[in-house]
C-alpha positions in Angstrom: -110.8 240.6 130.1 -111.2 241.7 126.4 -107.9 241.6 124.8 -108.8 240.6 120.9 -111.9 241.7 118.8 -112.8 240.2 115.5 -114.9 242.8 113.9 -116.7 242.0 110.1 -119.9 243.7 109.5 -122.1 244.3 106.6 -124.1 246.9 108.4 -121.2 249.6 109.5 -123.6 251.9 111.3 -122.2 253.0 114.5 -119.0 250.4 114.0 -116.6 252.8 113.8 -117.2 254.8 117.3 -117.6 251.0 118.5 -114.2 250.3 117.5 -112.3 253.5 119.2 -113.3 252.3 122.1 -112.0 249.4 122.1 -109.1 250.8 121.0 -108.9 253.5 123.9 -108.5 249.9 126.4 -105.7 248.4 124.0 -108.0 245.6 122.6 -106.4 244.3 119.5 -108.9 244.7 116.4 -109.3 241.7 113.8 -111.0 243.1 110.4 -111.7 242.0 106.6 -112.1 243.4 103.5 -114.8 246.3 103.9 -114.7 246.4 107.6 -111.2 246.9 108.1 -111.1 249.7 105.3 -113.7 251.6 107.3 -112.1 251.4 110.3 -108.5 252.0 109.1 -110.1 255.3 107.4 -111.3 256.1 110.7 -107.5 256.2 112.4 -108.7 252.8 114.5 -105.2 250.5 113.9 -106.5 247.4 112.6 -104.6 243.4 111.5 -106.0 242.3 108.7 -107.5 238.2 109.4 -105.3 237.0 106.1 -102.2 238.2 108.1 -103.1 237.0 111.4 -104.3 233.6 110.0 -101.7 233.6 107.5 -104.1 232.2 105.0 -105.6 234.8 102.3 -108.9 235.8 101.9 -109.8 233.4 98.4 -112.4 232.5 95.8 -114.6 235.7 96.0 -114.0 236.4 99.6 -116.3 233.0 100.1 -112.9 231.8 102.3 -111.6 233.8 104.8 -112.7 233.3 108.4 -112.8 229.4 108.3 -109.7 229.0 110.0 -108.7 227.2 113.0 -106.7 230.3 114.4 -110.3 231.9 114.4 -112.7 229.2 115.4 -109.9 227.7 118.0 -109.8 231.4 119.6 -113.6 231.6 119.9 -114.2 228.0 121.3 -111.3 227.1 123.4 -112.6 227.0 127.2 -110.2 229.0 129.2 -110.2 227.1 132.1 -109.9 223.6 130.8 -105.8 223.2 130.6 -105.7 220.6 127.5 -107.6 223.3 125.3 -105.4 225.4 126.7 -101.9 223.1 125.8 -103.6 222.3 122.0 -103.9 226.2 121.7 -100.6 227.5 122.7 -99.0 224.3 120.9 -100.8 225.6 117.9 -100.1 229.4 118.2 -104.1 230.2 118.7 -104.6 233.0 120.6 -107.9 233.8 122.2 -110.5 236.3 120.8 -112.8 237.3 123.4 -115.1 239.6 121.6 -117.0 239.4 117.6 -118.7 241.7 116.1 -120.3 240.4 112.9 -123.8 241.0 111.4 -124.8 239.0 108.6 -124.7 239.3 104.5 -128.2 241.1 103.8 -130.0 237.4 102.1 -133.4 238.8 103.5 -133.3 242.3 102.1 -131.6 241.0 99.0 -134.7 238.2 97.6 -137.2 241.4 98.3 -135.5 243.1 95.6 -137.7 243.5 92.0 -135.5 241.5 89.5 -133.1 239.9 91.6 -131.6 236.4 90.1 -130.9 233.6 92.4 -127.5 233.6 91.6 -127.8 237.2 93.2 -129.5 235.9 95.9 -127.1 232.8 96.8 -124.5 234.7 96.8 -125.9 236.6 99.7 -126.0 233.5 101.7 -123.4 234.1 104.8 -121.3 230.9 105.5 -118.6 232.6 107.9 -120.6 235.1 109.7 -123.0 232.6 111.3 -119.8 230.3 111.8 -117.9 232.8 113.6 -121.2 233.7 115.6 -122.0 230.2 116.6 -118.6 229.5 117.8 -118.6 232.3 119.7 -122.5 232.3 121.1 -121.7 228.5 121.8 -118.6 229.9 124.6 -120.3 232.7 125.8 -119.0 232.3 128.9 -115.8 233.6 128.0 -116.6 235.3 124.7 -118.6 238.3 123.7 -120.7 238.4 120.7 -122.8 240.8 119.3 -125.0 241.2 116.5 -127.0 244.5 116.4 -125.6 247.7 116.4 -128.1 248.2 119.2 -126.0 246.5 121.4 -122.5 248.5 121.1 -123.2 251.4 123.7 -124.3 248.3 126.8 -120.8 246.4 125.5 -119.1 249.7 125.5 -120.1 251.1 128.7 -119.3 247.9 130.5 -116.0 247.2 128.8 -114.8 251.1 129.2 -116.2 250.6 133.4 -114.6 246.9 133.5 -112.6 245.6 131.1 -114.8 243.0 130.2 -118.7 242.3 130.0 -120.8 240.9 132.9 -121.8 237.0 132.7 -125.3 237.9 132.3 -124.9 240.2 128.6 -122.8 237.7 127.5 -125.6 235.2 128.3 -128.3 237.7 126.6 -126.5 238.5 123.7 -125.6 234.8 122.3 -129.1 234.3 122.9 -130.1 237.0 120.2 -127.5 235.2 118.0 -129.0 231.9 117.9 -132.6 233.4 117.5 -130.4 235.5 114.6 -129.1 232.4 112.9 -132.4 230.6 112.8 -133.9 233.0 111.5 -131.5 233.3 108.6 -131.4 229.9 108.0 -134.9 229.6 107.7 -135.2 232.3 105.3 -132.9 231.2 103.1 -134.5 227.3 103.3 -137.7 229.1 102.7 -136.2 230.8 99.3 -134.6 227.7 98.2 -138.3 225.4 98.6 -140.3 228.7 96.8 -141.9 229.4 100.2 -142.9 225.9 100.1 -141.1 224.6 103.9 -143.0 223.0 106.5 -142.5 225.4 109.4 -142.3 228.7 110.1 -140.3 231.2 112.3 -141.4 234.8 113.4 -139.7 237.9 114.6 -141.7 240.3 117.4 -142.6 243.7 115.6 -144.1 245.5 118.1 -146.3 244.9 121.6 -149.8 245.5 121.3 -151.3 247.3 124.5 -153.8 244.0 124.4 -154.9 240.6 123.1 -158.9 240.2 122.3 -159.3 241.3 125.9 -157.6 243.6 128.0 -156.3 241.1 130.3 -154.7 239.1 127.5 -151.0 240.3 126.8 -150.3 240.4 122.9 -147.6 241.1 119.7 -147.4 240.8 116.8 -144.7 239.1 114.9 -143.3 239.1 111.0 -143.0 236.0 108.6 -139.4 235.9 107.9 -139.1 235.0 104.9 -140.0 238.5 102.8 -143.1 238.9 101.6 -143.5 241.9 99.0 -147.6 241.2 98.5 -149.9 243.2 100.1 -150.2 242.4 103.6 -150.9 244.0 107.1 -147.0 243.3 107.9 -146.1 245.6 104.4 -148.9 248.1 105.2 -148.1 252.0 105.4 -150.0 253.3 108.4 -151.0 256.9 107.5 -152.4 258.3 110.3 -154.9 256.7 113.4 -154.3 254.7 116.8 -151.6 252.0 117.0 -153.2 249.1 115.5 -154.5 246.3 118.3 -155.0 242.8 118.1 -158.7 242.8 116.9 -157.8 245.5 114.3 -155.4 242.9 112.7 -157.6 240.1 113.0 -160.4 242.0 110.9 -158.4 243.9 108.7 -156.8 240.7 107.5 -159.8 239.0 106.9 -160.9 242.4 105.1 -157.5 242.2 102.3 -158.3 238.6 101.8 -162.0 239.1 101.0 -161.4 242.2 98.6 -158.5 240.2 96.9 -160.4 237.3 95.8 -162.4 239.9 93.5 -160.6 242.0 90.2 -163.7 244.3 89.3 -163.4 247.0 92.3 -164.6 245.6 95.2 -165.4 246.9 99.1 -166.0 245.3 101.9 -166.5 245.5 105.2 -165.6 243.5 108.5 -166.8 242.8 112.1 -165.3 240.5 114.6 -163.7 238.4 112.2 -166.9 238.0 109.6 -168.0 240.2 106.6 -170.8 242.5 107.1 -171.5 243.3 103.2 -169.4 243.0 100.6 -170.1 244.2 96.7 -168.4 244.5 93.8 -169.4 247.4 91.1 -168.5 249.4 87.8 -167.0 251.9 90.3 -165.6 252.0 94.0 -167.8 254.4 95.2 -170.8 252.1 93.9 -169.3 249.2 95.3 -169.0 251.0 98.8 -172.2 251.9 98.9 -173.8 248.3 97.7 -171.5 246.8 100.5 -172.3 249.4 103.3 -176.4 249.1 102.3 -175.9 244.6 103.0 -176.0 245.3 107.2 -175.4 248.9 107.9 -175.8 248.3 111.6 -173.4 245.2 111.8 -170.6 247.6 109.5 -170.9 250.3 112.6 -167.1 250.6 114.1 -166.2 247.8 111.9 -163.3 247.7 109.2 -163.2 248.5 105.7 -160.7 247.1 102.5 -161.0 248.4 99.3 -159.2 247.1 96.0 -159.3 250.3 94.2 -157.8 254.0 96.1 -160.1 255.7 97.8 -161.8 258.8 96.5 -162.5 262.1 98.3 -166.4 261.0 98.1 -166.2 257.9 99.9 -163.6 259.5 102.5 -166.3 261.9 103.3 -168.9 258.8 103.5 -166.4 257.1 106.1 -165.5 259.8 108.7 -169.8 260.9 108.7 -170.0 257.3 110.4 -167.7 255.7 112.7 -165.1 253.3 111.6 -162.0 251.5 113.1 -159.8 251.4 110.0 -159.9 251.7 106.5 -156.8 249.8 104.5 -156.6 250.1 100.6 -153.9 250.2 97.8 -154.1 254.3 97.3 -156.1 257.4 98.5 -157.0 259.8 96.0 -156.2 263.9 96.0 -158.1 265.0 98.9 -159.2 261.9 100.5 -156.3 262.2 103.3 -157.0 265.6 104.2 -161.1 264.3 104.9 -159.9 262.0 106.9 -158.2 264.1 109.0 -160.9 265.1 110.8 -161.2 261.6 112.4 -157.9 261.5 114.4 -158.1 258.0 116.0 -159.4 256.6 112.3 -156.4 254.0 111.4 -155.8 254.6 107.4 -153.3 251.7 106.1 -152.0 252.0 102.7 -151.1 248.7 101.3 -149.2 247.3 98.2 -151.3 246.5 95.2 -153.8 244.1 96.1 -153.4 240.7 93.9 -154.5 237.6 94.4 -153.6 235.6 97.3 -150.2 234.0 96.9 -149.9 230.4 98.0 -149.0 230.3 101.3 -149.2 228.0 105.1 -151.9 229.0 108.0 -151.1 228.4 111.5 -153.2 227.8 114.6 -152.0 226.7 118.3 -153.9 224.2 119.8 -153.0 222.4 123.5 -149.5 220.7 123.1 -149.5 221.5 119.5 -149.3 223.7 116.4 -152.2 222.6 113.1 -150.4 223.5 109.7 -152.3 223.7 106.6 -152.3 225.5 103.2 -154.6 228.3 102.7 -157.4 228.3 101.0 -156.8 230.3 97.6 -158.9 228.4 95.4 -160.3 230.1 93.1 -163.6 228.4 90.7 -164.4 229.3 87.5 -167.7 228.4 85.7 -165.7 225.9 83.8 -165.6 224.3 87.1 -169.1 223.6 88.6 -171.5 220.9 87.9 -175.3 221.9 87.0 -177.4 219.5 89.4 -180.6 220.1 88.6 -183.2 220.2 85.6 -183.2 224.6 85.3 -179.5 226.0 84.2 -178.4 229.4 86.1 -179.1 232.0 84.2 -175.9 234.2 82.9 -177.0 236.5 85.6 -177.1 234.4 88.3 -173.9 232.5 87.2 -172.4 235.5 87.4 -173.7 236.2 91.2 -173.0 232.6 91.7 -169.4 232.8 91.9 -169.7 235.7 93.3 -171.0 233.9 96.5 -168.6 231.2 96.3 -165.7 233.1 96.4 -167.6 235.5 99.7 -168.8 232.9 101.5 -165.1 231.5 101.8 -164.2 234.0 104.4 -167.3 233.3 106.5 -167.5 231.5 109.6 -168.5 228.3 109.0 -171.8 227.4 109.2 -172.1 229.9 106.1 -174.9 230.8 103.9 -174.5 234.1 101.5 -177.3 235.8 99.6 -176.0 237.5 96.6 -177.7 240.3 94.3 -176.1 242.0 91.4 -172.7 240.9 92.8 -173.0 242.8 96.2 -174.4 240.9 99.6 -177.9 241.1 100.4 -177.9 238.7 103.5 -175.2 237.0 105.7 -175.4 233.9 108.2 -172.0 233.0 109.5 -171.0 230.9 112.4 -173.9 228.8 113.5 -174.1 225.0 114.5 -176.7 224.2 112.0 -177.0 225.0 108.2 -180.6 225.8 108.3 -179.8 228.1 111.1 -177.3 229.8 109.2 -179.9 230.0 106.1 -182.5 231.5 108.3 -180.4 234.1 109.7 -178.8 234.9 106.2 -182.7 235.9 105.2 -183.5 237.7 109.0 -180.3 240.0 107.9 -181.5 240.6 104.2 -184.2 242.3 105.7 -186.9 241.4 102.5 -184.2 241.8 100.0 -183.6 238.4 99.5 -186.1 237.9 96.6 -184.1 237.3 93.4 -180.9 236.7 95.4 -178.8 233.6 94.6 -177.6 231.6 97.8 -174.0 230.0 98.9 -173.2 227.3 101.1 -169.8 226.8 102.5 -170.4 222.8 102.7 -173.2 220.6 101.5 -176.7 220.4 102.7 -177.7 217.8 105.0 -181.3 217.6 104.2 -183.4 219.3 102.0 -185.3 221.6 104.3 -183.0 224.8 103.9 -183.3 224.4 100.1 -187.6 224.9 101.4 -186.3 227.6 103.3 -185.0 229.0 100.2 -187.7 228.2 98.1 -190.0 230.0 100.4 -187.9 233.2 100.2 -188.2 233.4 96.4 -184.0 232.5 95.9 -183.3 231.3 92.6 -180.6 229.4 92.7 -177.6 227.6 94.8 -174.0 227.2 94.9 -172.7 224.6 96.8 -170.4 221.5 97.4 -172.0 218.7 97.1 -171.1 215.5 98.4 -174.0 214.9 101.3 -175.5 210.8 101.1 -178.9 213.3 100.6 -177.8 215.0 97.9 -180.4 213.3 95.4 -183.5 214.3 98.2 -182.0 217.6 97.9 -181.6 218.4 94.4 -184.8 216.6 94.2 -186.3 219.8 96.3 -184.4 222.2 94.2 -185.9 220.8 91.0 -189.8 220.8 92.7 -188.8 224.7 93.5 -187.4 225.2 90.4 -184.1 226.3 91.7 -181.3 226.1 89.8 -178.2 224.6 91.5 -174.5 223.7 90.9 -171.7 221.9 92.6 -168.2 222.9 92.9 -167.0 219.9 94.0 -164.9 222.1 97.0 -165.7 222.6 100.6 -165.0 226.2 102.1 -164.8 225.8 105.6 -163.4 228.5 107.8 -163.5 228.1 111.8 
């Protein structure tokens, strides 16, 4: 039976409606500082933990509930007789029931400006103490965490006395889950997002995985990331988002963000379609829709720049899944409305990548790695061959690097006045990927410049290339044939450069 509560929460919704009904079955109500001066204002009679413990709250209210009167009451088992003995000989009395949610640490490090003073100080030492101990004797004690959670305790406690074996059992499972979270946000803070690991909460249930017979979610970081991300994204009108949406989309942000000039592109089953950058949005959307028109159909499309009423009417005259970008301009909104299913996501401003870990499950396993936000500069690349890239093509040049990173490798981009002309992603040989790369620019490859996600092997895609009338190469470098091959770019009179970086994405 539920004779003693310790109630201490920084989230007082509901608490006080919680706490009259415990009061309505004579349950005795522990309380500090803020809690108990809500609940005293809300006629629920209420003992103060200094007085019960006889110990006062101290140094900032950093001491108060780390007392053996409290951690005794939560963890003796009430069925083992010397826990029993050591209790009454030590005037602990039991407390069957917490309620305790935890300082705000996550909430607080999103804030613009906060200090990390600010932000330690927001670290909870008691609450996840007091939680523990209880979660740890859930067989006798009741914990709960989420306001959710007070009308199941209620209802049972008002019907029993008491809660059943198996809430108890459920609810100090959300505790521990709770707690590792919070720990691993605040670990994450204190190593600048650097920590080995990870740890996810569920957002929502998709109604599918790739396939429909796949179940799916999809789950937060915890520590809080402000940058622009699907997880920070404003959905303004559409379908619920499903697995394959956020697959491409992402890849989508990440493509656009590499680029500062505004950029568009567009995605389709996890590889871009076209992608350009121009003087304008509305330029750039066009350049990037004219690379593969046909692949771009019911695919998705990120923009760095807001979207204008022109390009909304462009979008809902074809048919596309979703559209995400940093702001829509007067007008654009009320286009779109006429294509009800069309998912338009609103995102922070789009920066640069942030530094951060990728993760992929394998069998028995989890692989770990940075991601890839290396960015090259001219400054950066080796000239190869005999002929120097023109400024033009220099320009287009690292253009295609930084493209052809979010291409399934085997990659080869073709590059024209910094928008796609030709695409070949995924295939199990480089010259494959070259050859498909030219298939796709359908004879607009003339002029182009060409990427390479790794080196080349041989020397017959660079006779590919020279065939096609490209004019010069980015690439690695690094193949035991690089001499044969920059021997063929020279004999072409290609111009080539090395960045001394691989860009493989599988």
């Amino acid at each position: 039976m539920i004779k003693r509560a310790l109630i201490s929460v920084s989230d007082k919704t509901g608490i006080a409606d919680f706490a009259k009904k415990l009061a309505a079955k004579d349950v005795e109500i522990l309380s500090t500082g803020g809690t108990a001066k809500l609940l005293r204002e809300n006629g629920v009679e209420v003992k103060d933990v200094s007085d019960y413990t006889g110990f006062p709250e101290m140094m900032s209210g950093r001491v108060k509930t780390l007392h053996p009167k409290i951690h005794g009451g939560l963890l003796a088992l009430r069925e083992n007789d010397e826990h029993m003995k050591a209790a009454t000989d030590n005037g602990i009395e039991m407390i069957d029931l917490v309620v305790v949610n935890l300082y705000p640490f996550a909430e607080t490090i999103k804030k613009e400006g906060v200090t990390e003073g600010e932000a330690i100080e927001q670290i909870d030492i008691g609450g996840p103490s007091m939680l523990r101990s209880a979660a740890k004797n859930f067989q006798s004690v009741t914990v709960i965490t989420d306001p959710a959670d007070y009308e199941l305790v209620g209802t049972e406690i008002e019907k029993d006395g008491d809660t059943t074996p198996e809430t108890r059992r459920r609810l100090a499972e959300k505790v521990f889950e709770l707690t590792a979270r919070y720990d691993a946000n605040i670990a994450s803070y204190l190593s600048d997002g650097k920590l080995d690991g990870f740890l996810v909460k569920k957002v929502q249930d998709l109604r599918y995985g790739e396939n429909p017979h796949q179940n799916a979610a999809f789950y937060a970081d915890m520590p809080g990331h402000k940058e622009a991300s699907l997880m920070n994204a404003e959905q303004l009108q559409g379908k619920d988002l499903s697995y394959n949406n956020i697959m491409d989309a992402d890849g989508a942000l990440s493509l656009v963000r590499e680029f500062d000039a505004p950029t568009v592109a567009f995605i389709k089953h996890a590889n871009p379609c076209g992608i350009a950058s121009a003087d304008s949005i509305g330029e750039a959307f066009k350049l990037a829709y004219e690379t593969d028109s046909k692949s771009a159909f019911g695919g998705i499309i990120a923009l760095n720049r807001a979207v204008t009423k022109e390009i909304a009417e462009e979008i809902v005259n074809k048919f596309f899944e979703v559209v995400l970008a940093p702001d829509y301009e007067d007008g654009a909104l009320k286009v779109f409305e006429a294509k009800k299913n069309l998912r338009v996501l609103k995102l922070p401003e789009v920066k640069p990548e942030p530094e951060a870990k990728t993760y992929r499950k394998v069998s028995g396993g989890l692989l770990i790695q940075d991601l890839d936000t290396a960015r090259v500069s001219e400054a950066d690349l080796k000239v190869v061959t005999k002929r120097q890239p023109t400024e033009e093509e220099m320009k287009d040049l690292l253009f295609a690097w930084h493209t052809v990173k979010h291409v399934k490798s085997n990659a080869i981009v073709l590059v024209k006045n910094a928008a796609t002309v030709g695409i070949g992603a995924g295939q199990m040989s480089r010259v494959d990927a070259v050859e498909l790369s030219i298939k796709k620019a359908l004879d607009r490859e003339e002029g182009s410049v060409m990427a390479s996600d790794a080196f080349f092997p041989f020397p017959d895609s660079i006779e590919t290339a020279s065939k096609h009338k490209i004019t010069a190469i980015i690439q690695p470098g690094g193949s035991i044939k690089d001499d044969t091959v920059i021997a063929a770019a020279d004999e072409a009179g290609i111009a080539m450069v090395f960045t001394g970086k691989r860009a493989f994405l599988h």
